[in-house]
C-alpha positions as CSV (number, residue, x, y, z in Angstrom):
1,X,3.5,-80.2,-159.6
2,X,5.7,-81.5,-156.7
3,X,9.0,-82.9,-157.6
4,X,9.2,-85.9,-156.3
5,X,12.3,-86.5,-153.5
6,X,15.5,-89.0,-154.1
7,X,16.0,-91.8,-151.9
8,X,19.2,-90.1,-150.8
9,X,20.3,-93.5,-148.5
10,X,20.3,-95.3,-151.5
11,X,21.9,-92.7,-153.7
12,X,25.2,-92.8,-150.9
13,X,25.4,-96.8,-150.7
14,X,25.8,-96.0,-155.0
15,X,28.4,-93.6,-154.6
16,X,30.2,-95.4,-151.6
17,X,30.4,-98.5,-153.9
18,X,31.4,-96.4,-156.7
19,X,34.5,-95.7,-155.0
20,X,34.7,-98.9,-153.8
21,X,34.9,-100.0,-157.3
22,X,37.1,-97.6,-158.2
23,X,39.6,-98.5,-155.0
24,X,39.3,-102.5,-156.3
25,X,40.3,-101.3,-160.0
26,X,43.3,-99.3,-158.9
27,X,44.7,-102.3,-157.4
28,X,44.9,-104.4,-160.2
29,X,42.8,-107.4,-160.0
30,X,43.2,-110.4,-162.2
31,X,41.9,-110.0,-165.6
32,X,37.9,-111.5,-165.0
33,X,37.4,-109.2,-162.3
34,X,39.1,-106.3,-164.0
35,X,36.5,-106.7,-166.9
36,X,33.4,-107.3,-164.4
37,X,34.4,-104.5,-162.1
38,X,35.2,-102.0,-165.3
39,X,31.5,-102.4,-166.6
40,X,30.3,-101.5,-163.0
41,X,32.2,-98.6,-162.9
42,X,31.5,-97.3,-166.2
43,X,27.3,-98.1,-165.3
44,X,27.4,-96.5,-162.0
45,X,29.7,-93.0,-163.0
46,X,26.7,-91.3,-165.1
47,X,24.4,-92.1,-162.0
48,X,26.7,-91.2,-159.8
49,X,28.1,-87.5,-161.8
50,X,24.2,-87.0,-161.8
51,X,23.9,-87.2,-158.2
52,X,26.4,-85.4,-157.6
53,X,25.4,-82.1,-159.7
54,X,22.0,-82.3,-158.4
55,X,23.6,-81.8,-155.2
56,X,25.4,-78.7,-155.7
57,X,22.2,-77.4,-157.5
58,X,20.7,-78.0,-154.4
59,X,23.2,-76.0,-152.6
60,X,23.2,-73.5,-154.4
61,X,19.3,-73.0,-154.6
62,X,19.4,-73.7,-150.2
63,X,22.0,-70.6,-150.6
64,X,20.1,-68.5,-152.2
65,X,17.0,-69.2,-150.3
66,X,19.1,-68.0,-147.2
67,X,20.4,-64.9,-149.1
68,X,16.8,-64.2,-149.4
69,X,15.8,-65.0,-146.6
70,X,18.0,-62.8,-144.9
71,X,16.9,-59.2,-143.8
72,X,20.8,-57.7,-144.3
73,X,20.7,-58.9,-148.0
74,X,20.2,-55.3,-150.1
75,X,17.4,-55.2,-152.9
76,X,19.9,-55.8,-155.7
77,X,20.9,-59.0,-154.2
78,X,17.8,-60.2,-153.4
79,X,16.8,-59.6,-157.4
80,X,19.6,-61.6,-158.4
81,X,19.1,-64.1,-157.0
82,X,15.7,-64.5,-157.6
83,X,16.4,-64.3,-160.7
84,X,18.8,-67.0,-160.9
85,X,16.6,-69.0,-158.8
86,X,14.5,-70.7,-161.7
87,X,17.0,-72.2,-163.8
88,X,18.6,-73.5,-160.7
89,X,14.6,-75.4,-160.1
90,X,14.5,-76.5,-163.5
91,X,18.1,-77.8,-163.6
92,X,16.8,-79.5,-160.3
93,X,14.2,-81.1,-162.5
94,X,16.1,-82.4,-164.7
95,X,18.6,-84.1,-162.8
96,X,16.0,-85.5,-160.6
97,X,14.2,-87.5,-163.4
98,X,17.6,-88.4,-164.6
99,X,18.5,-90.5,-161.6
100,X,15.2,-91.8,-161.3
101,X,15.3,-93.1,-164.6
102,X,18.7,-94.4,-163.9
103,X,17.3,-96.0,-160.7
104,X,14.7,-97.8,-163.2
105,X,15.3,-101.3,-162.1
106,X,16.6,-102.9,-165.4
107,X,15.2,-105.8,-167.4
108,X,16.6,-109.0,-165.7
109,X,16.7,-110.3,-169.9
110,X,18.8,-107.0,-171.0
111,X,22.0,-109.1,-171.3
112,X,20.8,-112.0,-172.1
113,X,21.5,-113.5,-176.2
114,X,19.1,-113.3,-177.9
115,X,17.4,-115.7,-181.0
116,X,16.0,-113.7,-183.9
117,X,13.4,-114.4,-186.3
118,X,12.5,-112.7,-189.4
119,X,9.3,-114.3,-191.4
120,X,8.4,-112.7,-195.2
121,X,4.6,-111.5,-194.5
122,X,2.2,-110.5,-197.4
123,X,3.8,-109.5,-200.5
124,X,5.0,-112.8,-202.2
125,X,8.7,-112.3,-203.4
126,X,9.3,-108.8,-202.4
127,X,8.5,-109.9,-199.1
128,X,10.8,-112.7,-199.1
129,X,13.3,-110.4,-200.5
130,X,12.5,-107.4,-197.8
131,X,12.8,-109.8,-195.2
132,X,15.9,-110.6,-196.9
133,X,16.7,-106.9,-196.8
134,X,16.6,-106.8,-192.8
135,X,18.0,-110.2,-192.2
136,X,21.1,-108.1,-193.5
137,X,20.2,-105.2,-191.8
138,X,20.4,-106.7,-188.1
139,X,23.7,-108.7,-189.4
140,X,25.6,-105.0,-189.8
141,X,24.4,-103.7,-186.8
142,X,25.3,-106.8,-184.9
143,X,29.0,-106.3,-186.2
144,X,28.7,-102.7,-185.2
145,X,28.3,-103.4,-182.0
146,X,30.8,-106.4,-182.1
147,X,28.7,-108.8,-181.1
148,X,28.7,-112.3,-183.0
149,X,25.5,-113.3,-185.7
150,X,25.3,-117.0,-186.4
151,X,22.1,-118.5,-188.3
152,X,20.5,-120.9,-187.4
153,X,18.2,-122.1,-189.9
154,X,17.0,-120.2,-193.1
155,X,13.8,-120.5,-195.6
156,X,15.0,-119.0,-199.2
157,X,12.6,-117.5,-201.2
158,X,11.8,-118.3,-204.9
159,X,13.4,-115.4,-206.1
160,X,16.0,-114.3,-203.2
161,X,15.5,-113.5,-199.9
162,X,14.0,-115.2,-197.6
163,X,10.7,-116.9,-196.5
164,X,12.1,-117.7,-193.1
165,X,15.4,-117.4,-191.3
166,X,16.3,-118.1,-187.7
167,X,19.8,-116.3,-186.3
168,X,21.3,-116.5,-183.1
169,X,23.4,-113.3,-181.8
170,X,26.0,-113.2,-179.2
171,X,27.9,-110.6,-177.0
172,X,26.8,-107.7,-174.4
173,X,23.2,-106.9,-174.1
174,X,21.7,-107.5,-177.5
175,X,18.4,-108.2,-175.9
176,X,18.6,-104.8,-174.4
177,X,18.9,-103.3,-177.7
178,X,16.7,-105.1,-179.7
179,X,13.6,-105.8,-178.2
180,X,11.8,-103.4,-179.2
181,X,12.3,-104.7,-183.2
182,X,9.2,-107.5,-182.4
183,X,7.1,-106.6,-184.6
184,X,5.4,-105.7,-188.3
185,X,7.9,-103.6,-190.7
186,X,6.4,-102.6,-193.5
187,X,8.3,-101.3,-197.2
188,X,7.1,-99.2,-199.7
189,X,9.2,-99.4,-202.8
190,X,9.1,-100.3,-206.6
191,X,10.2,-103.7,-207.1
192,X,12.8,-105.0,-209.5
193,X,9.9,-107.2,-211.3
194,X,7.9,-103.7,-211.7
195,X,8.1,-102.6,-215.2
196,X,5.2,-99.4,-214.8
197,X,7.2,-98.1,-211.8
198,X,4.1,-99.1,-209.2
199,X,4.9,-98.3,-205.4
200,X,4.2,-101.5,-203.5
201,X,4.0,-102.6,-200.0
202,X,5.1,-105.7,-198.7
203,X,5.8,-106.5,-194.6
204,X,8.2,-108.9,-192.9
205,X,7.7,-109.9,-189.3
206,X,10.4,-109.6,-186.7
207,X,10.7,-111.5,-183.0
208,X,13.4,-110.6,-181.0
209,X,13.3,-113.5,-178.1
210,X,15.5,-113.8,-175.1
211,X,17.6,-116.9,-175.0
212,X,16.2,-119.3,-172.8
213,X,18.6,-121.0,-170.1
214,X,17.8,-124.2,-168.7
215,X,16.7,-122.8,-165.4
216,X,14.0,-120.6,-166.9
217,X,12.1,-123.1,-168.6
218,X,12.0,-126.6,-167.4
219,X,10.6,-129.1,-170.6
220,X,9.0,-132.6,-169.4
221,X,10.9,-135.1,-172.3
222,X,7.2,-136.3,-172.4
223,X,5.8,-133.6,-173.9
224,X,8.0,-133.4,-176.8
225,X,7.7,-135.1,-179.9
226,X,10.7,-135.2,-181.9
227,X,10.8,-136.5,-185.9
228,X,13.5,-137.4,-187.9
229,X,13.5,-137.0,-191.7
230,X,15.7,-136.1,-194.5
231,X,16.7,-132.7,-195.5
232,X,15.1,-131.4,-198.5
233,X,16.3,-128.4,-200.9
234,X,14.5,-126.7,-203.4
235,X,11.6,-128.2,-204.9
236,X,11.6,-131.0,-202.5
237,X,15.2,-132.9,-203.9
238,X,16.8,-134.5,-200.6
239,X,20.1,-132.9,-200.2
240,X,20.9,-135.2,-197.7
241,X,20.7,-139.4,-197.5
242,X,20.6,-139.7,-194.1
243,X,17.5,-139.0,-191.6
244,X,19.2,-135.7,-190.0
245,X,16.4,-133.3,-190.5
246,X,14.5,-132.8,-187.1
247,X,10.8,-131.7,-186.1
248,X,10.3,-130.8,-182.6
249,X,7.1,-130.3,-181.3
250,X,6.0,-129.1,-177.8
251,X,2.3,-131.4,-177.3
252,X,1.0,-128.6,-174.1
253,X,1.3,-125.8,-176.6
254,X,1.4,-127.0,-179.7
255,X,4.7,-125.4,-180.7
256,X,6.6,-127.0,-183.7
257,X,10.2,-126.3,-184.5
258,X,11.7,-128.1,-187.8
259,X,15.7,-127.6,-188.4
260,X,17.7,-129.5,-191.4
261,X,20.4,-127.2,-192.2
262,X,23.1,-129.0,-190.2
263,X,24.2,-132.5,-191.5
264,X,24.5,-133.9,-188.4
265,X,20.9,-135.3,-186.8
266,X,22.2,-133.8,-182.9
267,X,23.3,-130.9,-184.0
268,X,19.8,-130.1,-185.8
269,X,18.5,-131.9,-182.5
270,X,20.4,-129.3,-180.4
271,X,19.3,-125.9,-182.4
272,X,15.7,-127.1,-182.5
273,X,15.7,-127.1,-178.8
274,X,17.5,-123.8,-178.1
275,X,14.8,-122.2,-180.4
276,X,11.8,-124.0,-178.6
277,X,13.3,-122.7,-175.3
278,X,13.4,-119.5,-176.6
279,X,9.6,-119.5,-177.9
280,X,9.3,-121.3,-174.6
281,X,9.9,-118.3,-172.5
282,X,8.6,-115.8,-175.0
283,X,5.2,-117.1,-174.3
284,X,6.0,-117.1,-170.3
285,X,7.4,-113.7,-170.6
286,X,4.0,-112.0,-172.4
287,X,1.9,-113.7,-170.1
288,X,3.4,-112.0,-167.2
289,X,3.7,-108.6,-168.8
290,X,-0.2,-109.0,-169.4
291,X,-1.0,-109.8,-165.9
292,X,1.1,-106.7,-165.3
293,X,-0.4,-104.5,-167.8
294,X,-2.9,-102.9,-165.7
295,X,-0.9,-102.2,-163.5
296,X,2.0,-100.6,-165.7
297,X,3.1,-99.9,-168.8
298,X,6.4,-101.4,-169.5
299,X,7.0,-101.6,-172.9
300,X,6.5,-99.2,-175.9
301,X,3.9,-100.5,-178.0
302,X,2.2,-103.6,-176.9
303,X,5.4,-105.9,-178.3
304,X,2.8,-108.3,-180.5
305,X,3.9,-109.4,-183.7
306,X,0.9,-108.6,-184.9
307,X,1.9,-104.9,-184.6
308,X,3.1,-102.2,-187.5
309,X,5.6,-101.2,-185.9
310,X,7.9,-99.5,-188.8
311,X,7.8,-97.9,-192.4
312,X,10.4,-97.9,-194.8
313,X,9.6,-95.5,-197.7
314,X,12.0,-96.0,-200.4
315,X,11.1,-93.5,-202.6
316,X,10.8,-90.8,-199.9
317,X,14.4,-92.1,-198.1
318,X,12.6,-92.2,-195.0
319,X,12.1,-95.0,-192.0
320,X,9.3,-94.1,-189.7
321,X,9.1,-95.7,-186.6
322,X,5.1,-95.4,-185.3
323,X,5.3,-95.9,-181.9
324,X,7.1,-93.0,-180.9
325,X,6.5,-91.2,-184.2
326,X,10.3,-90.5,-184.9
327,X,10.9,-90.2,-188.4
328,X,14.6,-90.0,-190.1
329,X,16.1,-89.7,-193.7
330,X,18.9,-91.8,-195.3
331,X,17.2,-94.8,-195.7
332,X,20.2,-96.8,-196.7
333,X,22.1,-96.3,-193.3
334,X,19.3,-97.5,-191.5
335,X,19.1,-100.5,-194.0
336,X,23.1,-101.0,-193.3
337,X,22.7,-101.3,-189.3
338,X,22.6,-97.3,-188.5
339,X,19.6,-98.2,-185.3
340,X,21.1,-96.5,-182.4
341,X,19.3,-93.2,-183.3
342,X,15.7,-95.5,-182.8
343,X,17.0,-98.0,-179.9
344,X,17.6,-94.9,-178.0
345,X,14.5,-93.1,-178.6
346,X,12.5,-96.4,-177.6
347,X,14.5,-96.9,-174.7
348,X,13.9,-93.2,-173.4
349,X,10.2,-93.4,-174.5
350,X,10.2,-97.3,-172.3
351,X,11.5,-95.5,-169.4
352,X,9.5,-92.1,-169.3
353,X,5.9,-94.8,-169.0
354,X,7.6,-96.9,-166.3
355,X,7.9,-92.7,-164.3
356,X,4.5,-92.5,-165.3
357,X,3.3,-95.7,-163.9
358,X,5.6,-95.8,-161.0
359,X,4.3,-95.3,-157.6
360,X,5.7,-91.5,-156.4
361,X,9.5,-91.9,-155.2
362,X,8.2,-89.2,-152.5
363,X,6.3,-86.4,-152.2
């Protein structure tokens, strides 16, 4: 197999801008740019160390092609050196795809917000309370990575958990992170309510969606219709005397979004919308990627809902993630925010298909 080239013009525009960067920095900018141009500089310097020890490997391997080369070169030498010669190539390899990956053009939605939904599937009340379960889950891991979890609107269920709940999260890339989370997770576990000690398996379904702006989806006030009700508790008792509940629903799709748990009519008014815009762009988003599906494949599973995506075994402390078949141990880490070990492992699987599909960087 040929290893493919590296757009080397492109690679010294990155490393001349690195330094640029780097110049800019040193001279002590006001506070804004000091922050913008420290995340360039930390993205660019793994790309750019990269490039830079692929070059010497390539040095070194053009030197040793010469020593060989060479007639005056003795016979131990010329062993050595061929000798050294492959892990020179395969070091080669490696870098190479490393900067090609790196040059992976990134999701234009990576750093957007993002709005989460979590929905208790089959399993009555152990799946209200699972999806209860990682509702908490994605709130520790959200303050792990200091970014900032605000709900939205939330379903409880009859005996804890929740049916539905709607957050919002906040802060540096938490699309990037979680998108790959759409999807079925399934637990295996005894519930509480299980006096012979019976395994069961309930799911929760997870959507991870971008947060719309208002330039990426453009809503005709015509096509909505928005109702006004009162808020309701459990078993129906209004909790609230005035009409400040608030059904939206989009008439070309057929999208309904209901929010009561703010007192204030606007406010519900104003959550309702960011999570149709959200749903919005969701549906705009998939129908690209399957127009582009034939093409490439860009995501690790197909990102449905509808997907089994995860397995938490209780009783054998593992979580098993199926599209990339990684499988790890201590269960209740994972279940208090511990993800990085999966993100990354879905991330490197998302980029290693985009090589695959890419057209050849060279020949």
């Amino acid at each position: 197999m040929t290893t493919p080239t590296l757009p080397q013009t492109k690679l010294d525009a990155l490393i001349a801008r690195h330094a640029t960067v780097e110049g800019e920095l040193a001279a002590g900018p006001d506070r804004d740019t000091y922050v913008r141009l420290s995340r360039e500089f930390s993205e660019l310097g793994p790309l750019v160390e990269a490039v830079k020890a692929y070059r010497a490997v390539a040095s070194e391997l053009s030197d040793l092609d010469a020593l060989v080369a060479d007639p005056t070169t003795d016979a131990e030498m010329r062993a050595l050196a061929a000798a050294e010669k492959p892990t020179l190539e395969a070091r080669r390899e490696d870098l190479t795809q490393q900067i090609r990956r790196a040059l992976i053009p990134k999701d234009a939605m990576d750093e957007r917000n993002v709005i989460l939904e979590i929905r208790a599937g089959t399993g009555g009340d152990e799946a209200s309370l699972f999806a209860g379960d990682l509702f908490r889950m994605y709130e520790r891991h959200a303050a792990n990575e200091g970014w900032k979890f605000e709900v939205i609107s939330a379903s409880e269920g009859t005996m804890g958990g929740y049916k539905e709940v709607i957050a919002e999260i906040r802060g540096r890339g938490p699309f990037a992170k979680l998108k790959f989370e759409s999807g079925v997770h399934r637990v295996q576990r005894v519930p509480d309510t299980e006096g012979s000690g019976r395994i069961h398996t309930s799911t929760a379904t997870v959507a991870v969606l971008p947060e719309a702006e208002d330039v990426d989806v453009q809503i005709d006030p015509n096509d909505l219709q928005i109702d006004v009700y009162r808020s309701s508790g459990p078993g129906g008792q209004s909790v609230n005397t005035t009409d400040s509940a608030v059904r939206i629903t989009h008439k070309p799709t057929g999208l309904v979004v209901s929010m009561q748990d703010e007192k204030s009519q606007l406010q519900n008014r104003d959550k309702a919308m960011r999570v149709l815009r959200a749903r919005l762009l969701e549906r705009e988003m998939a129908a690209q990627q399957a127009e582009l599906a034939a093409a490439r494949l860009a995501q690790v599973g197909s990102g449905e809902r509808a997907e089994k995506i995860r397995t938490y075994n209780f009783p054998q402390d593992r979580v098993t993630d199926h599209r990339v078949g990684l499988t790890k141990g201590n269960l209740p880490g994972v279940m208090s925010g511990e993800l990085d070990e999966f993100t990354a492992t879905l991330e490197a699987e998302e980029k290693r298909r985009m090589l695959e599909a890419a057209e050849p960087v060279g020949t």
